[in-house]
C-alpha positions as CSV (number, residue, x, y, z in Angstrom):
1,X,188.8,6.5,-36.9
2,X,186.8,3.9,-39.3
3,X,184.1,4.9,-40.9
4,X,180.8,6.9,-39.5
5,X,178.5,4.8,-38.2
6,X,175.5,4.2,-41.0
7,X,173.1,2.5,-38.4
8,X,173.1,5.9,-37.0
9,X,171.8,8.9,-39.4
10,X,171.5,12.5,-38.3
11,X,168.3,13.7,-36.7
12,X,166.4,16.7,-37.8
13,X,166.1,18.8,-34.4
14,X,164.9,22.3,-36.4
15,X,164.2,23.9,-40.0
16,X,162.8,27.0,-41.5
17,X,164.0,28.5,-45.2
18,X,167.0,29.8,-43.2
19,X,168.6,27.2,-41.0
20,X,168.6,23.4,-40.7
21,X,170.0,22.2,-37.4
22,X,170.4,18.6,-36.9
23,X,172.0,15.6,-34.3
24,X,175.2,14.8,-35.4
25,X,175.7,10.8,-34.3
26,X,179.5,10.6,-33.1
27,X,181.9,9.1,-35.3
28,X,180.4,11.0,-38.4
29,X,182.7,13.8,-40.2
30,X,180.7,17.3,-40.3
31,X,182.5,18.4,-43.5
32,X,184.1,16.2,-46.2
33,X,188.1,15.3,-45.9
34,X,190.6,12.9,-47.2
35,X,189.1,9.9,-46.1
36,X,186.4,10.4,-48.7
37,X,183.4,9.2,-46.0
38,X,180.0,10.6,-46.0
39,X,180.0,13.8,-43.7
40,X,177.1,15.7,-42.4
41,X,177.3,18.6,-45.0
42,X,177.2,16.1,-47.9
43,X,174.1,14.0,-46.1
44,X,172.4,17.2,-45.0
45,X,172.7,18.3,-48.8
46,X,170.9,15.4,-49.9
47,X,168.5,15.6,-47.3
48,X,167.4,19.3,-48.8
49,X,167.7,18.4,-52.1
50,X,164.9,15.2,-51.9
51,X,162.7,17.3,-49.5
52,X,162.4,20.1,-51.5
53,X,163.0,18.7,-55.1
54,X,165.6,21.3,-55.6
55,X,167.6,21.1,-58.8
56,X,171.2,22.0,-58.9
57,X,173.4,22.9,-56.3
58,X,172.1,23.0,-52.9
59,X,173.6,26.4,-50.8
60,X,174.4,24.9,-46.9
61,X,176.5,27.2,-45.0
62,X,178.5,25.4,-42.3
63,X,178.6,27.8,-39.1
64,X,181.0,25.7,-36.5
65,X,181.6,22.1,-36.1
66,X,182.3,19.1,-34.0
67,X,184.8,16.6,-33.8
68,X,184.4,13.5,-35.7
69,X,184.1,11.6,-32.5
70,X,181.3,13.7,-30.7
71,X,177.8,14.1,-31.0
72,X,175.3,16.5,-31.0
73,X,173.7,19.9,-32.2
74,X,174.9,21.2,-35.5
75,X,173.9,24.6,-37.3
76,X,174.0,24.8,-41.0
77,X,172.2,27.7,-43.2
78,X,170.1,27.7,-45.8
79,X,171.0,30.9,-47.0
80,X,173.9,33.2,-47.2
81,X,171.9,36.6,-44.9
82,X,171.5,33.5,-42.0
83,X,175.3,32.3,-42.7
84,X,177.0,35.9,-42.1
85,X,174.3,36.5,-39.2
86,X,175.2,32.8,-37.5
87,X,178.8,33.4,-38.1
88,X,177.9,37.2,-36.3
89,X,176.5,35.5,-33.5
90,X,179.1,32.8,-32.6
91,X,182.1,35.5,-32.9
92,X,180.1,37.9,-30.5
93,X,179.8,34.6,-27.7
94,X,175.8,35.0,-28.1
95,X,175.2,31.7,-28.7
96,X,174.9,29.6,-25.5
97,X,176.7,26.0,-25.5
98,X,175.7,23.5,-23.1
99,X,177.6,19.7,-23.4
100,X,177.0,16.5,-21.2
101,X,180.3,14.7,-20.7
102,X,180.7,11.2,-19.0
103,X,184.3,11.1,-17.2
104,X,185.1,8.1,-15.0
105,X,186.9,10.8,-11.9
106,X,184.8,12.5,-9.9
107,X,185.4,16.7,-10.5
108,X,187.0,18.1,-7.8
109,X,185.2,20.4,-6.7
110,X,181.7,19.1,-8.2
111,X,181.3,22.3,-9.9
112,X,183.1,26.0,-11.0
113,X,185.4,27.2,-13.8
114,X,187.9,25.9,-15.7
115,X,190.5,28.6,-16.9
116,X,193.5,27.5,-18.9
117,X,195.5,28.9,-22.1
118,X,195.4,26.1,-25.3
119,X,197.1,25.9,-28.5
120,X,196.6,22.9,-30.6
121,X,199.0,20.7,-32.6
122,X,197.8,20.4,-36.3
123,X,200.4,17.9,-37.0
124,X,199.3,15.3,-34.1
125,X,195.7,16.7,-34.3
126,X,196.0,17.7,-30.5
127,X,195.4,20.8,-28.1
128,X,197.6,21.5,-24.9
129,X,196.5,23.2,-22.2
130,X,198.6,24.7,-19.5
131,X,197.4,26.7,-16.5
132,X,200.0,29.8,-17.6
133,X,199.8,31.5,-20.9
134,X,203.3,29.4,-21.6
135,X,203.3,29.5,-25.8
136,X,202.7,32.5,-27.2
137,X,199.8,31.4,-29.9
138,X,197.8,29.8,-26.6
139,X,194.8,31.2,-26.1
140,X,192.6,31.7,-22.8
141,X,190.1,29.3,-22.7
142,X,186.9,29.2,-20.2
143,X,184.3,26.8,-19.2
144,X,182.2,26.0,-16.3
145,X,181.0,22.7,-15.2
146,X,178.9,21.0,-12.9
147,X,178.4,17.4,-11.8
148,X,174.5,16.7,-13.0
149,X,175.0,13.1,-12.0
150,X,176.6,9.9,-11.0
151,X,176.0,6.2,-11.6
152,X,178.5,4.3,-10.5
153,X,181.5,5.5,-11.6
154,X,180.0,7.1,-14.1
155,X,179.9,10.9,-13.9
156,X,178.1,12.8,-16.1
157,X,179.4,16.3,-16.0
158,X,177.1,19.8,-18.0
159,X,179.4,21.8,-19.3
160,X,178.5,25.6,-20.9
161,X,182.2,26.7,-22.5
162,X,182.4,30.3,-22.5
163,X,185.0,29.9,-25.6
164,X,185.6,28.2,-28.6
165,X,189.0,26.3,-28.8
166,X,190.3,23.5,-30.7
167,X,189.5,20.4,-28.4
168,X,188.8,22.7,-26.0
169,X,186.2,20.6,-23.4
170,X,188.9,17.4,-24.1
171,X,192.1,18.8,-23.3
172,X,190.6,21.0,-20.4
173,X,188.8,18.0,-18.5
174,X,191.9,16.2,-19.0
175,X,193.9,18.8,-17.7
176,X,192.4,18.4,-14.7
177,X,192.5,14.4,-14.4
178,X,188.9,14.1,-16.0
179,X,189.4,12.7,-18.9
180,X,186.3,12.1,-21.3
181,X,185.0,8.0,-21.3
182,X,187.0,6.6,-25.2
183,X,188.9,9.9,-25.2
184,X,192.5,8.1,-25.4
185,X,194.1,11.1,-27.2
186,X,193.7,12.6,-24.0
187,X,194.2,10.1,-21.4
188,X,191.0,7.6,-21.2
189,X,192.4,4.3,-20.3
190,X,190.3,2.3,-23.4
191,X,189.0,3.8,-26.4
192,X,185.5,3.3,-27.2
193,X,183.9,1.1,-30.2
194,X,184.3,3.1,-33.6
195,X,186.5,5.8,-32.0
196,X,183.8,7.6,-30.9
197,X,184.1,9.4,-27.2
198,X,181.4,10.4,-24.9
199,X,181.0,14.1,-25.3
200,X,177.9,15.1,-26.4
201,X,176.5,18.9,-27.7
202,X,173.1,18.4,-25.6
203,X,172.1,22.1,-26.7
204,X,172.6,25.6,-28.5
205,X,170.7,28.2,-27.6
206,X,170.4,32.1,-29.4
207,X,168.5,34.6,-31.1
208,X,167.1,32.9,-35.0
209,X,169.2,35.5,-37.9
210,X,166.4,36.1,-39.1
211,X,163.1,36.0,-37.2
212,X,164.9,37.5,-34.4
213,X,163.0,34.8,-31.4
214,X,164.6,33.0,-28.9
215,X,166.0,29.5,-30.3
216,X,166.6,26.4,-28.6
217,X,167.3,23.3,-29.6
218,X,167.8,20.1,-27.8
219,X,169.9,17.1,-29.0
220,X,168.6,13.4,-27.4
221,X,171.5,11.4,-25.8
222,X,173.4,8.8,-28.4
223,X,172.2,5.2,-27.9
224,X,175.2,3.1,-26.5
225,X,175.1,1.7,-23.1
226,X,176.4,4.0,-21.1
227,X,174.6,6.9,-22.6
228,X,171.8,4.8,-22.0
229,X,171.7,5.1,-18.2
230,X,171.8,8.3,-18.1
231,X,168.7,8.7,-20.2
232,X,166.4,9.9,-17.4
233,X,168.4,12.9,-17.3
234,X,167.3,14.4,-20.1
């Protein structure tokens, strides 16, 4: 994976003094590593600082992430009571995923539940996924799915995981002969430009930590050609 895409920044979706939830553009890093290229953190960080003319250290809780190649919603916190409360609410399953995927195989059948037990690979940066708990550090992992549309041979699949796996939405679609469009680590035929695959957070939906409303937040669809004709979906 080069480096994130610059002609691409992160979106804004939603902000408050307690959380600042943005569109990640794939092929950016949400927390800093070796490679020493701007992540989301560090450029959300920035983006606080500037606003709000804060001297020192900005505070940004990071609550989950996405892989480097996806794109999509992001929750970070502004404060430590909406970190532990965020954190609270992914552990207890009460925040509600829902991703758009574009697979090049139609889903057989066009909707139901994928059920499969996963354990990931640090060392090759990879999850497995067998239909029988076969490893004993796999873990059960769940998602439903739907076909939302076709073009083509372009599906686009929504898909709301009921768990939170490493690779989880890639190695189960795969599993299954659907691998994701520039997913080669698991099976597409050609990668995409930039490494970047087409998976895509469209929304997170829960209670707010702190204000205690319903929350919702929508992320727009990646510009790229073959997002692009699916654009009417949204």
């Amino acid at each position: 994976m080069g480096s994130a895409n610059m002609e691409s920044l992160p979106e804004v979706l939603y902000e408050d003094n307690h959380l600042l939830i943005v569109n990640k553009p794939a092929g950016w890093l949400v927390q800093g590593d070796e490679s020493g290229d701007l992540s989301l953190v560090d450029w959300a960080k920035q983006y606080i600082k500037h606003k709000y003319q804060k001297p020192g250290d900005v505070f940004l809780g990071l609550v989950h992430r996405l892989d480097r190649p996806v794109s999509g919603v992001v929750v970070l916190t502004r404060t430590s009571k909406a970190l532990s409360r965020m954190n609270r609410l992914f552990q207890e399953r009460k925040v509600e995923k829902i991703y758009w995927a574009l697979v090049r195989t139609a889903p057989d059948p066009l909707s139901g539940r994928l059920i499969h037990y996963i354990k990931k690979d640090p060392r090759k940066n990879r999850s497995h996924a067998w239909d029988r708990p076969r490893h004993p550090e796999a873990k059960k992992a769940e998602l439903n799915y739907r076909l939302k549309s076709r073009i083509g041979q372009h599906y686009l699949l929504e898909i709301k995981p009921l768990t939170g796996r490493p690779h989880q939405i890639r190695a189960q679609l795969a599993k299954m002969g659907w691998p994701i469009h520039g997913d080669v680590k698991y099976g597409s035929a050609q990668p995409n430009p930039q490494g970047t695959i087409h998976l895509h957070c469209r929304a997170l939906s829960f209670t707010h930590p702190v204000r205690k409303e319903p929350l919702t937040c929508l992320a727009p669809l990646p510009t790229d050609p073959l997002w692009d004709l699916f654009k009417n979906e949204e």
